[in-house]
N, C-alpha and C positions, 0 to 999 in steps of 0.2 A: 727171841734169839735171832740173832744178823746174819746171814750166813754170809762167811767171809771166805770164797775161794780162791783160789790161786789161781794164774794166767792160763796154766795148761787144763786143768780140773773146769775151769768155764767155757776155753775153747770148746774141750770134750761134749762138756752138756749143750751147749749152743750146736754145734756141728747134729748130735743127736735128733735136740728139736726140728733144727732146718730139713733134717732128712725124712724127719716124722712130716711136716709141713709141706714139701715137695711130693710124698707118697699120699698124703691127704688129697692135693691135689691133683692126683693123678687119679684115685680112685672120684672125686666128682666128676671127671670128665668120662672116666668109665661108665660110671652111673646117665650122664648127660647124653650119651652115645648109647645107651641101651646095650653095653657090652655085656658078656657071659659074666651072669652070677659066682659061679664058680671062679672064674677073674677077678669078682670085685672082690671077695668076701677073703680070698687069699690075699690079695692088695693092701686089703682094711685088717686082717689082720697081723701084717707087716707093720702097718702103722699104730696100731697098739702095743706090741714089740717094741718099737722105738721110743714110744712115749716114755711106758715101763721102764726100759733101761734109762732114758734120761732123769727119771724121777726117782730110782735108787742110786744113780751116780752122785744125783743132791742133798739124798736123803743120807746116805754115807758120808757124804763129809760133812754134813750138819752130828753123826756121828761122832764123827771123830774128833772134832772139835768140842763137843761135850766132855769126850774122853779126856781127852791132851789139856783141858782149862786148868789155867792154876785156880781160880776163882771155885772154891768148897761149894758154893752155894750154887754153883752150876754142875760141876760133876756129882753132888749128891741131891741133886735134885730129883725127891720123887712126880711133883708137878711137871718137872721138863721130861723127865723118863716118860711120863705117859702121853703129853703131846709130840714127842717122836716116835713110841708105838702109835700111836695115833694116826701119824702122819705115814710112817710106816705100811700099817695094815689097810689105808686107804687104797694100796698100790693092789696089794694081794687079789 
């Protein structure tokens, strides 16, 4: 399946990652600097937060789009049902 997003729905997820990517960054240089544990591990897990939310904002409109398909063989799809639980419960 393609996932086909709209301009704003990819901004979203792009801005998401970027910010996931810059806190990434900032927690290696915590780490590099021998900073308080207690700093990193709130840092790192801000950046799992973010990942998280970028990866159901994707996974939602790979949703939705299953939903809204004229194509029967996509929206009654039990094989596509399970590789979007799939993809889904990897997040969990």
């Amino acid at each position: 399946m393609e996932l086909d997003m709209s301009a704003e729905e990819l901004k979203s997820a792009l801005n998401r990652l970027r910010r996931a990517q810059g806190q990434l960054a900032g927690v290696i240089k915590m780490i590099e600097e021998g900073r308080d544990c207690e700093d990193v591990i709130t840092q790192l897990a801000a950046v799992s937060r973010a990942l998280d939310r970028a990866g159901f904002s994707i996974i939602a409109t790979g949703l939705q789009q299953c939903m809204t398909s004229e194509d029967p063989q996509v929206r009654d799809s039990t094989q596509m049902r399970a590789r979007l639980e799939k993809l889904f419960l990897s997040l969990a």
